[in-house]
C-alpha positions as CSV (number, residue, x, y, z in Angstrom):
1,X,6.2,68.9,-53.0
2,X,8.3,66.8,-50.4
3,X,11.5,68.2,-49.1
4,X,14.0,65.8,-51.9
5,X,12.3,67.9,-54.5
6,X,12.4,71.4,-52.6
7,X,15.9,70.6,-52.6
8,X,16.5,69.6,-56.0
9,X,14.8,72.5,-57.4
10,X,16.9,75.3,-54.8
11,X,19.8,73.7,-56.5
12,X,18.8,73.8,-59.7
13,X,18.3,77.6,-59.1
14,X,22.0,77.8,-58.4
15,X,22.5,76.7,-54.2
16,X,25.4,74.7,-53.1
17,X,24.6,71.2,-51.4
18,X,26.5,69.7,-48.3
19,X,28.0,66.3,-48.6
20,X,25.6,65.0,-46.2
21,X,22.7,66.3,-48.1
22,X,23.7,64.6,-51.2
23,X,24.1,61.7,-49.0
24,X,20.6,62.0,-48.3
25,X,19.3,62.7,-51.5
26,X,20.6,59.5,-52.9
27,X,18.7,57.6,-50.3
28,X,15.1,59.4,-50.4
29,X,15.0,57.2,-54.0
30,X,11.8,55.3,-52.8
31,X,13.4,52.0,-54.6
32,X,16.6,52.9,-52.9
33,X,15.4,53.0,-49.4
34,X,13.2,49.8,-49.5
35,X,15.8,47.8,-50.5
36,X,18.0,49.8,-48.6
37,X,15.3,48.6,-45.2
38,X,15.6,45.1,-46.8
39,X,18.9,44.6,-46.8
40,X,19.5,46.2,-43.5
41,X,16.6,43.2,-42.0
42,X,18.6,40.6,-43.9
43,X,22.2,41.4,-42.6
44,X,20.9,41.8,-38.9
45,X,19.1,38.5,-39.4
46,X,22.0,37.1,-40.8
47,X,24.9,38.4,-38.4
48,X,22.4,36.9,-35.5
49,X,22.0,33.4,-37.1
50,X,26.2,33.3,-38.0
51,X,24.6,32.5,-41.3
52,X,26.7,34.0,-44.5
53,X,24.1,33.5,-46.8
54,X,21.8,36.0,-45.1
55,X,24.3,38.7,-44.8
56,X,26.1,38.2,-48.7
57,X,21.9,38.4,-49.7
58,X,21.8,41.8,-47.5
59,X,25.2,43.3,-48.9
60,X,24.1,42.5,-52.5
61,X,20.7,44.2,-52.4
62,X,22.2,47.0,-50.4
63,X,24.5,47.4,-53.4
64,X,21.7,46.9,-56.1
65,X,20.0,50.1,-54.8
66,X,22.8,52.2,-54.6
67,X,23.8,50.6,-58.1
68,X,20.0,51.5,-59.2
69,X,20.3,55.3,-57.9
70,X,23.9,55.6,-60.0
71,X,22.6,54.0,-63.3
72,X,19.2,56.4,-62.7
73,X,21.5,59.5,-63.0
C-alpha cells in the first residue's frame, strides 16, 4: 500500500487532512505527475529559448492534468 492510499483510507475512517496534504494527494495521480514533469521540462525549455510556443505547450499540459485529477473525482 503506498502512502496516497494509507492516507486515503485514515480519512475515510474519519481523520482530518491538512491543506498541504490534499495538495499532495492531488499530485501522487501517476497521470497527474507525468504530465505534471512534462510540462515543468517544456516551460523551462521554453523560458530559456524566449520561445512562447514552448511555455503556452507547458502551461496547457500542466492544466490538462490538474483538469484530469478534477474530472476523475
Amino acid at each position: 500500500m503506498s502512502w496516497a492510499e494509507k492516507r486515503i483510507q485514515q480519512y475515510k475512517e474519519g481523520q482530518k487532512a491538512t491543506w498541504i496534504e490534499k495538495r499532495v494527494l492531488e499530485h501522487a495521480n501517476p497521470v497527474h505527475l507525468v504530465l505534471a514533469l512534462i510540462s515543468t521540462v517544456l516551460l523551462i525549455y521554453g523560458l530559456w529559448m524566449h520561445n512562447w510556443t514552448w511555455i503556452i505547450s507547458g502551461i496547457i499540459l500542466n492544466f490538462l492534468g490538474h483538469l484530469y485529477c478534477w474530472v476523475k473525482k
